[in-house]
TIDRENDREN-694196 format. One line per field, with one value per residue (C-alpha): x, z, y; residue number from 1. Coordinates in steps of 0.25 Angstrom, whole numbers. Each point is the difference from the previous one (the first is absolute). Layout:
<atoms>
u (X|...)
w (Z|...)
v (Y|...)
pos (NUM|...)
</atoms>
This chain:
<atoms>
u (-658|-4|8|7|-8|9|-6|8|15|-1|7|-10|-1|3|12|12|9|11|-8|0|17|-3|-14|-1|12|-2|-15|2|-8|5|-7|-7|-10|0|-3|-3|3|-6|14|5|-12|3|14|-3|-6|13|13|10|-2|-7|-16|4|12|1|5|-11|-11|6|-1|-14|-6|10|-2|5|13|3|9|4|12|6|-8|-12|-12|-10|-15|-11|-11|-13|-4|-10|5|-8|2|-9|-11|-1|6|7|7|15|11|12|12|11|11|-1|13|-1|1|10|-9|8|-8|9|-9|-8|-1|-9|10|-6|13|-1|11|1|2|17|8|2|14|5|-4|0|-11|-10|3|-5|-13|-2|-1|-12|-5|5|14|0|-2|13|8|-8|3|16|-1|-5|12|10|-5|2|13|4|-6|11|11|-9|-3|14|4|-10|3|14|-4|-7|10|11|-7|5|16|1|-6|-12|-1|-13|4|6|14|9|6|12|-6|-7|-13|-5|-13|0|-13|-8|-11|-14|-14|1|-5|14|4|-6|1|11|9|0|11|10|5|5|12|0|11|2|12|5|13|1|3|5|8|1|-6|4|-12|4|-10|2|0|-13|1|-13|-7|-8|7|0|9|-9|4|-10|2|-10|-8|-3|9|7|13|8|-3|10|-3|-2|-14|-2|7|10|1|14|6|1|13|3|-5|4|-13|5|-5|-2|16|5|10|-2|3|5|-6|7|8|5|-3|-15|-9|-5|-15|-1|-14|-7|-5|7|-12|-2|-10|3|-10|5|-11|4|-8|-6|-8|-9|5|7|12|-3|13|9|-5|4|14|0|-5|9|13|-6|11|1|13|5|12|8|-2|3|14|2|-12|-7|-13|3|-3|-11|-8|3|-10|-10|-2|-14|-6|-12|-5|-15|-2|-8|-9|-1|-8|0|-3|-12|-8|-6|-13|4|10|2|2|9|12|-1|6|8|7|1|9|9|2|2|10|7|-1|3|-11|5|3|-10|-11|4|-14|-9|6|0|-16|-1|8|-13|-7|11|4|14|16|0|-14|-12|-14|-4|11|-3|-4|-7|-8|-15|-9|-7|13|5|-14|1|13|-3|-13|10|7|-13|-2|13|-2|-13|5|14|-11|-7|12|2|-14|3|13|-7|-12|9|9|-14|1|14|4|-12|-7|12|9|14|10|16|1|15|4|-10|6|-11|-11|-3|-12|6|9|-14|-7|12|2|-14|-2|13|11|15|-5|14|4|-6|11|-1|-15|-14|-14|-12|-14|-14|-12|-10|-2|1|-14|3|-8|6|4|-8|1|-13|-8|9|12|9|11|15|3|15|3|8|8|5|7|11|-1|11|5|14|-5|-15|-14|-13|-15|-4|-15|-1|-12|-2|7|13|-1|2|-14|-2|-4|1|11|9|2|3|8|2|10|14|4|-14|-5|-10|-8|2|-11|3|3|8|-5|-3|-13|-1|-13|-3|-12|-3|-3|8|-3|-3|9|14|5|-7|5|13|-2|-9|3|-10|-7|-8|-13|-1|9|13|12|9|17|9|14|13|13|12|-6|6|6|-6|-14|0|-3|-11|-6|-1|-5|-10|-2|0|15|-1|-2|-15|-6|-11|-13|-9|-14|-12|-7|-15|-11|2|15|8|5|-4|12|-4|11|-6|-1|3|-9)
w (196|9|12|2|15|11|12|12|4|-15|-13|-13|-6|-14|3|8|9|-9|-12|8|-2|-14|-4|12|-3|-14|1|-1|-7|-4|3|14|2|6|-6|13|-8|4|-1|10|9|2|0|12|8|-2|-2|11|9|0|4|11|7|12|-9|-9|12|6|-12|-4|13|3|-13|4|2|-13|-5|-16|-6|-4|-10|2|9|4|-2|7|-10|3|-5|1|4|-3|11|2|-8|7|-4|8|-1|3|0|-9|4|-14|-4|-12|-8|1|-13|0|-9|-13|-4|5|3|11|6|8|9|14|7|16|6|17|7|4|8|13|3|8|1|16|-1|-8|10|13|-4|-3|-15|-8|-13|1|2|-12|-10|3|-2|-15|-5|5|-5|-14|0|3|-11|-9|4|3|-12|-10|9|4|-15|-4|10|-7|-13|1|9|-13|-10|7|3|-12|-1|-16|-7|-7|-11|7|9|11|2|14|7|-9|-14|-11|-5|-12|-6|-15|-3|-2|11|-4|5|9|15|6|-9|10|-8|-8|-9|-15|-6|8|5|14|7|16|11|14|7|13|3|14|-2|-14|1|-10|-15|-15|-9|-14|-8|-15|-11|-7|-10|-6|9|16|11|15|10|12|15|12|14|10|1|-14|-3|-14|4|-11|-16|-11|-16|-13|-3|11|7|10|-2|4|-13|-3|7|11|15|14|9|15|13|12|7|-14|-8|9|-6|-15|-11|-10|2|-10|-11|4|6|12|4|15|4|12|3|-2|-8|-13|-9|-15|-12|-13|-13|-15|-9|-11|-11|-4|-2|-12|11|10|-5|2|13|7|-6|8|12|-2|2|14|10|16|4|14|2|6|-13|-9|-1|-3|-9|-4|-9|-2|15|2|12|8|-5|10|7|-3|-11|3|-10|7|9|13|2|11|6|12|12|7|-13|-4|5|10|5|13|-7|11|-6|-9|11|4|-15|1|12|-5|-13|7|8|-11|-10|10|-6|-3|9|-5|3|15|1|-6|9|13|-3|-3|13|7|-4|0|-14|-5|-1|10|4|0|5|2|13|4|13|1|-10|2|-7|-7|-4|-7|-7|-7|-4|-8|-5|-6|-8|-4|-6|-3|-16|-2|9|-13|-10|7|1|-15|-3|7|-8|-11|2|6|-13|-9|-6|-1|-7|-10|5|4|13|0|10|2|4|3|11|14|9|10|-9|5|-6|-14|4|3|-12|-9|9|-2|-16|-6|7|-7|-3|-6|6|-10|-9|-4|-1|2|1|0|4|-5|4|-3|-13|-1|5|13|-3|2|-13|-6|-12|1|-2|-7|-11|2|-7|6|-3|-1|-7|-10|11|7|-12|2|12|9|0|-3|4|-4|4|-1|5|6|5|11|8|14|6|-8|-11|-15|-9|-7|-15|-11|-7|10|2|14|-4|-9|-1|-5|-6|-5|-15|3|-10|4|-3|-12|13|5|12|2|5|5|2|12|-1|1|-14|-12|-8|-16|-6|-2|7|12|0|-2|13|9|14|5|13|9|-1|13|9|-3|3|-8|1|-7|0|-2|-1|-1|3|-4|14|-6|1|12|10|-8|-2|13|4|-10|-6|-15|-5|7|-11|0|2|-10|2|1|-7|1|-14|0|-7|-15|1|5|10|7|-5|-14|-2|-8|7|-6|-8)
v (332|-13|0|-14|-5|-8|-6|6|-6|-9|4|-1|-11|7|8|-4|8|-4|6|13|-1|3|6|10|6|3|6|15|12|13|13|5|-11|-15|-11|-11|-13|-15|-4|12|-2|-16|3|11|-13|-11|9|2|-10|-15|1|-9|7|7|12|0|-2|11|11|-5|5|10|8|13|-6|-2|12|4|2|13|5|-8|7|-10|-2|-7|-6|-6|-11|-13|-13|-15|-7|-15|7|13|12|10|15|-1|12|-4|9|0|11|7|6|16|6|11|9|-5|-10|-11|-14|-3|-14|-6|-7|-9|1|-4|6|0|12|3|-11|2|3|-13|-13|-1|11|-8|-10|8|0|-14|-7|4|1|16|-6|-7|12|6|-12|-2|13|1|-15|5|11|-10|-9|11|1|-15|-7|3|-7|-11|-6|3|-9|-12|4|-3|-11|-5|4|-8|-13|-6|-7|5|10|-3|11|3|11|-10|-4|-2|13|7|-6|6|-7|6|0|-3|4|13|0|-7|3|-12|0|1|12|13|12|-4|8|-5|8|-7|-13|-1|-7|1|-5|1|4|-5|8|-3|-15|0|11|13|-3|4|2|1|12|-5|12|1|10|5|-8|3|-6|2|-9|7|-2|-1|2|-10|11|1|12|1|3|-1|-2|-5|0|7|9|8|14|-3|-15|-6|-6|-14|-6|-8|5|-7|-1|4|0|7|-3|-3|7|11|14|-5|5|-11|-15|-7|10|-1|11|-3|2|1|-7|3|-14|-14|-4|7|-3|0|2|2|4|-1|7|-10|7|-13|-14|2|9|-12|-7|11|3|-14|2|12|-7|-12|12|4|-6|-2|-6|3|7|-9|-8|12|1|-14|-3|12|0|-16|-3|-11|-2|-14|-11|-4|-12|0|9|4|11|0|10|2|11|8|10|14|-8|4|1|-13|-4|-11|10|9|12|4|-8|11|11|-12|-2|15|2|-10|6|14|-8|-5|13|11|11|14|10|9|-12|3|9|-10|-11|7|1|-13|-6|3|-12|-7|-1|4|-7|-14|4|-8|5|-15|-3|17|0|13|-4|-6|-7|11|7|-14|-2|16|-4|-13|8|9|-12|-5|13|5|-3|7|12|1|1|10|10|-5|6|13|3|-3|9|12|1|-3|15|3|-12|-1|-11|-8|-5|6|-4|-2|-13|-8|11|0|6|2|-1|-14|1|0|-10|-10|4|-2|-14|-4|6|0|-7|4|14|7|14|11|4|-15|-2|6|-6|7|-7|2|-7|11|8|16|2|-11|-12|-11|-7|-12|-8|-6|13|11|2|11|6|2|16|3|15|2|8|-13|-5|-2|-6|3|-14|-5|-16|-4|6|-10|0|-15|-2|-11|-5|7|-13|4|-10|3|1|-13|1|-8|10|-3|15|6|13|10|10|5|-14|-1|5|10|10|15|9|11|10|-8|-5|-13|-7|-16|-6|-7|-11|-14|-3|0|13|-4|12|-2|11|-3|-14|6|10|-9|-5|-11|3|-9|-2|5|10|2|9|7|1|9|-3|8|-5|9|14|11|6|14|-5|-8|11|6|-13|-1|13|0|15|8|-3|-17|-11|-3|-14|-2|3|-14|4|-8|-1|4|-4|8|-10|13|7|12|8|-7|-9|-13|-14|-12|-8)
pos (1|2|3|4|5|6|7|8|9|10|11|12|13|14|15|16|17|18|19|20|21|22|23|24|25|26|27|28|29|30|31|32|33|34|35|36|37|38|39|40|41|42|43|44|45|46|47|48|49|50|51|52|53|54|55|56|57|58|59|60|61|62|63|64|65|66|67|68|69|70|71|72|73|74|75|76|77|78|79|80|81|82|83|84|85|86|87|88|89|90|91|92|93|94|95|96|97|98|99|100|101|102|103|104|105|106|107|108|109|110|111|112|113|114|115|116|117|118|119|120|121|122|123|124|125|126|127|128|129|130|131|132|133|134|135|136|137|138|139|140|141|142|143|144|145|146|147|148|149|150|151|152|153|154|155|156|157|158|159|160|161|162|163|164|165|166|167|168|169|170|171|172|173|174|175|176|177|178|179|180|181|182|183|184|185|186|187|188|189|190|191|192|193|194|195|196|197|198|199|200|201|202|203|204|205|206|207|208|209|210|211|212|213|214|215|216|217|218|219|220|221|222|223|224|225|226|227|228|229|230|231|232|233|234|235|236|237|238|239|240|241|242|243|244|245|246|247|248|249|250|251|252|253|254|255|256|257|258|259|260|261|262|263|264|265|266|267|268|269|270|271|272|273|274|275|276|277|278|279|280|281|282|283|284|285|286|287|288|289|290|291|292|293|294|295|296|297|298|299|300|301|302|303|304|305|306|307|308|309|310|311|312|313|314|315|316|317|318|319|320|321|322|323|324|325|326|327|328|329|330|331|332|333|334|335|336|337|338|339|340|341|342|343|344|345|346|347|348|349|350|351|352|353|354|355|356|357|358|359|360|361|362|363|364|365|366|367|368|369|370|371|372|373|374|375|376|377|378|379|380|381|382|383|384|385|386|387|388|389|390|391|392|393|394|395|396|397|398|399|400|401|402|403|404|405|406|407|408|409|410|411|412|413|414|415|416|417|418|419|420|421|422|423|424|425|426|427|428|429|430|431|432|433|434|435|436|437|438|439|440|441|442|443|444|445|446|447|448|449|450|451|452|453|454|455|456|457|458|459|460|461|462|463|464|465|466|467|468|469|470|471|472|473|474|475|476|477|478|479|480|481|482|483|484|485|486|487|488|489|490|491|492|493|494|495|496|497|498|499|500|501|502|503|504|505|506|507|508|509|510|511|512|513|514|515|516|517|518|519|520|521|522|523|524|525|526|527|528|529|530|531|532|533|534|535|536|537|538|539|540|541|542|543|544|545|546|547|548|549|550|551|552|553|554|555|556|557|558|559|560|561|562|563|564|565|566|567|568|569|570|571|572|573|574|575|576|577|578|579|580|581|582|583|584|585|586|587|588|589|590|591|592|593|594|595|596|597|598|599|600|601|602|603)
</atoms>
């Protein structure tokens, strides 16, 4: 394999540092060997750090500074360079995954990571600013991002959200209104990774000013849907609906918060759900088994309410919101401070502290926080107007912005990689609830913002097959393996398989298909398994048009959805092990069109 050649301190021409966010995260081999990529071994040259920062200077002549995950042991390869016509021998230092002896992947993965920060700030400072200074404040930067990113684009995306004066039935609509999408979601560029069995509704609450709120939860026999409730900081705190385990029924609910109502369970005949915060945000999802259900799910949304209680007794669900003087259905986007490119990406700790400020974090972040007050981050803070810290602190700290995204992907791999065996080939993980995994919560934020708590829904992620190549339209066919032991499968809402591009957008093809599933009409095999066939081109037999999912003609991933889980089967699932529902098994077709284990591809 030709090795891709940079001149020193540059980034090749033919693959970006932004390509390395996708494609050196998904190169992987299985079995005891390595397989030192052209894409990994550029990626090892621009990941982490800008060639031209201070941070990235540092670790490039300071090689033994670079330390690996857990997990990861490192290795030193040598290899030759092409610099202004001459070559030259240099020593690439990388970490490489530790199979555990069960066959689990290894990846190749360039991670620079700086040796421990130093305990306080002053003590960096005694010694004068230097390049050795800046390490530290990067990696407690890059764990602080982990942590902070969530809060910080919620706080643009409800910036966004509410920048209208009427809704606009595209998602937007001022604070305490519904807006409700009335379409099932496309394979345009603003749709990221998008869910097309449902059609969305969203609002944002402001208690504080507006005072408690009654949301009205319509009755939707037969049919999916969830009135799901988040916190600031992306928590799903509470879930309303019909088709799923403990759901609270359809009815009317009063939205309090923090100093209101305080200690009632119910007024005015109405339960009472004690937020945490005065901001709530509020995303409702209707199932809608193709367009010909479309109608019947804009009914439902059109019986979704918000009147403020002060308005209830006297009006009830025929409360209007005022008029405005001016209505002004388009919005204005807005974005995380500090991360555009004319931007000091210290706003970005700046936006932060005031939203600590503003949404007091929970007690049990006290730990995390404390840790990160040494740099000057945390509620009311701002490492920019710290005094005790210098130049080569601040410049680590806005290095770790710079890099925050790519550094969420890279746990994003690592979760994936680590559960690679137990869960056949797939990612498993209980989103909604965090905690103090804030490393959930930022790939959640960054992947799939709105997860739902468990009992509610699950989604698995794919972007390998079974053998851990990374999947690719433009060169095999494979076949989607269910048993005939997952069917039923445990589901009292819907279950569906949807490719996307790896930037999260649906695949386009001229059926207009994106999904296949429990609304779809699907040949099982005499067995009763089922096989669907993933491939770029329109298989010729009827029963594999019938069973086809378009790919890319290039990388794709893979998402399996699960609404309504039975509670029985959510622990197992997640555990993985012999009595867990299996995620199917995604086989790469081979040259004689079959699979290894002999299954028949699509013609």
């Amino acid at each position: 394999m030709k090795r891709a050649v940079m001149q020193p301190g540059r980034t090749s021409s033919r693959i970006s540092a932004s390509a390395c966010d996708v494609r050196a995260r998904r190169r992987f081999t299985l079995g005891a060997s390595l397989c030192v990529t052209a894409i990994l071994a550029t990626c090892l040259a621009v990941q982490g750090v800008a060639a031209a920062s201070p941070v990235r200077q540092y670790l490039l002549k300071h090689p033994s500074r670079q330390r690996c995950r857990a997990h990861y042991v490192k290795r030193t390869k040598t290899v030759k360079v092409k610099s202004h016509g001459s070559t030259r021998k240099v020593k690439e230092t990388f970490c490489v995954y530790h199979s555990n002896g069960s066959g689990s992947p290894l990846t190749l993965k360039p991670v620079l990571l700086p040796p421990p920060a130093p305990k306080t700030a002053s003590s960096t400072q005694s010694s004068g600013e230097t390049p050795q200074e800046i390490v530290p404040a990067y990696r407690a930067g890059l764990q602080a991002y982990v942590y902070a990113a969530p809060l910080v684009d919620m706080g643009a995306k409800f910036q966004s959200d509410t920048s209208v004066t009427v809704p606009n039935h595209k998602g937007y609509a001022p604070v305490n209104q519904f807006s409700h999408v009335e379409t099932i979601a496309g394979s345009g560029p603003g749709a990221l990774a998008p869910d097309t069995e449902t059609i969305y509704s969203q609002a944002w609450l402001e208690l504080g000013s507006e005072g408690p709120q009654v949301v009205h939860v319509p009755a939707t026999p037969g049919v999916f849907s969830v009135v799901a409730l988040y916190s600031p900081y992306e928590e799903n705190f509470a879930n309303m609906g019909e088709g799923a385990s403990r759901l609270s029924p359809p009815g009317n609910y009063v939205i309090a918060g923090p100093g209101q109502l305080t200690g009632q369970l119910q007024t005015e005949g109405m339960t009472i759900i004690h937020s945490p915060y005065n901001r709530v945000w509020v995303l409702p999802r209707t199932l809608v088994k193709g367009e010909s259900e479309l109608k019947n799910a804009i009914a439902i949304q059109a019986e979704m309410k918000l009147v403020p209680l002060s308005k209830w007794a006297a009006e009830g669900l025929s409360y209007e919101p005022p008029t405005p003087e001016v209505e002004n259905p388009v919005p204005r986007s807005y974005h995380a401070p500090g991360t555009q490119a004319n931007e000091d990406p210290l706003f970005f700790w700046t936006a932060l502290g005031a939203a600590l400020k503003q949404f007091e974090p929970p007690a049990a972040d006290a730990e995390e926080l404390a840790t990160l007050a040494t740099y000057g981050i945390g509620p009311g803070l701002s490492p920019a107007s710290d005094p005790e810290l210098g130049a080569g602190a601040l410049d680590g700290l806005r290095e770790a912005v710079r890099e925050g995204r790519r550094e969420v992907a890279t746990l994003f791999h690592e979760r994936l990689v680590a559960g690679f065996e137990v869960h056949n080939g797939w990612g498993v993980e209980a989103a909604g609830e965090y905690g103090t995994d804030y490393a959930l919560r930022a790939m959640m934020n960054q992947f799939g913002l709105g997860a739902l708590d468990p009992n509610v829904a699950l989604y698995l992620f794919a972007e390998s097959d079974r053998n851990g190549t990374e999947l690719d339209g433009a060169s095999t066919r494979y076949v989607v393996h269910y048993p005939a032991s997952d069917f039923p499968v445990p589901v009292t809402g819907f279950w569906s398989l949807t490719a996307y591009t790896p930037n999260g957008f649906l695949v386009s093809n001229p059926a207009g298909r994106h999904t296949l599933g429990s609304g779809s009409e699907l040949h099982y095999e005499a067995d009763g398994s089922l096989n669907l066939y993933l491939q770029a081109n329109e298989p010729t037999t009827p029963i594999g048009r019938e069973n086809w999912l378009p790919a890319s003609t290039g990388s794709f991933q893979l998402v399996q959805r699960m609404y309504g889980l039975d509670e029985s089967a959510i622990s197992p699932l997640l555990e993985g092990g012999p009595t867990a529902w299996t995620p199917p098994t995604i086989l790469p077709c081979l040259e004689d069109g079959r699979t290894a284990e002999g299954w028949n591809c699509a013609e």
